[in-house]
C-alpha positions as a printed NumPy array, in Angstrom:
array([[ 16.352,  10.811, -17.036],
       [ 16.499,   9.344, -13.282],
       [ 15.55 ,  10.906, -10.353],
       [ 17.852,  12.955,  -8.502],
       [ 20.35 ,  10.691,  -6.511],
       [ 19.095,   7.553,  -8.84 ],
       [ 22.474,   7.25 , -10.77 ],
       [ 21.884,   3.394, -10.844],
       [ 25.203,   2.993,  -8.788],
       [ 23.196,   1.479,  -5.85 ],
       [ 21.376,  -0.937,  -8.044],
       [ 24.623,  -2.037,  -9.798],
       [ 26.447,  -2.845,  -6.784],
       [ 23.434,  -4.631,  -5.054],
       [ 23.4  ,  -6.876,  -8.363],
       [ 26.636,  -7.925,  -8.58 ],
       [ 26.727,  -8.556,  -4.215],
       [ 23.968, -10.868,  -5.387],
       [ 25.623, -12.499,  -7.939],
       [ 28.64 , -12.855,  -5.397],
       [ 26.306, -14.818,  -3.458],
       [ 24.885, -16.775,  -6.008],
       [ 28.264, -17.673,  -7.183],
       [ 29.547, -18.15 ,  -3.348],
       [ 26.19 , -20.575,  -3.383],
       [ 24.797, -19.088,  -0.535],
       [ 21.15 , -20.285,   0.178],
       [ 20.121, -16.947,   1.102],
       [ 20.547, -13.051,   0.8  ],
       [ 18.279, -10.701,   2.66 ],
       [ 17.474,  -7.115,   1.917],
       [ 16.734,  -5.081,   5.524],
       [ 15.625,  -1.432,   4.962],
       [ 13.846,   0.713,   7.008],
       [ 10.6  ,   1.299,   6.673],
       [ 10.852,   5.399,   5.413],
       [ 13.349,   4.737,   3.187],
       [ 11.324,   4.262,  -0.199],
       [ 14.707,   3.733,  -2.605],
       [ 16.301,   0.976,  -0.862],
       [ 13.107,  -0.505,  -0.907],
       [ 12.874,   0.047,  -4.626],
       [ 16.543,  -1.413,  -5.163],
       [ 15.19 ,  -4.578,  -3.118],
       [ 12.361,  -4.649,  -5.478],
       [ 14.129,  -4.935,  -8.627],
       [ 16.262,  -7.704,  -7.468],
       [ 13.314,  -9.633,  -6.634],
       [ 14.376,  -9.636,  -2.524],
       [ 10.76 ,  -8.236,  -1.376],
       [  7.474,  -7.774,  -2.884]])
């Protein structure tokens, strides 16, 4: 069961801006979060945009 507030929604949507992009053949997309905030981060992470 997820987390509280990690319905997935955020993940979803970040996946298909991406795919916009790749389908819009942008050369890049960059993820910005600040520094405290641990879930965007995590979002980020599972679309490969930061280490």
């Amino acid at each position: 069961m997820p987390a509280p507030g990690d319905s997935g929604f955020t993940t979803e949507a970040a996946q298909a801006l991406a795919g916009h992009a790749r389908n819009a053949e942008l050369k890049s997309l960059v993820a910005v979060t600040r520094s405290a905030n641990t879930a965007a981060q995590a979002v980020a992470r599972r679309l490969c945009m930061i280490p």
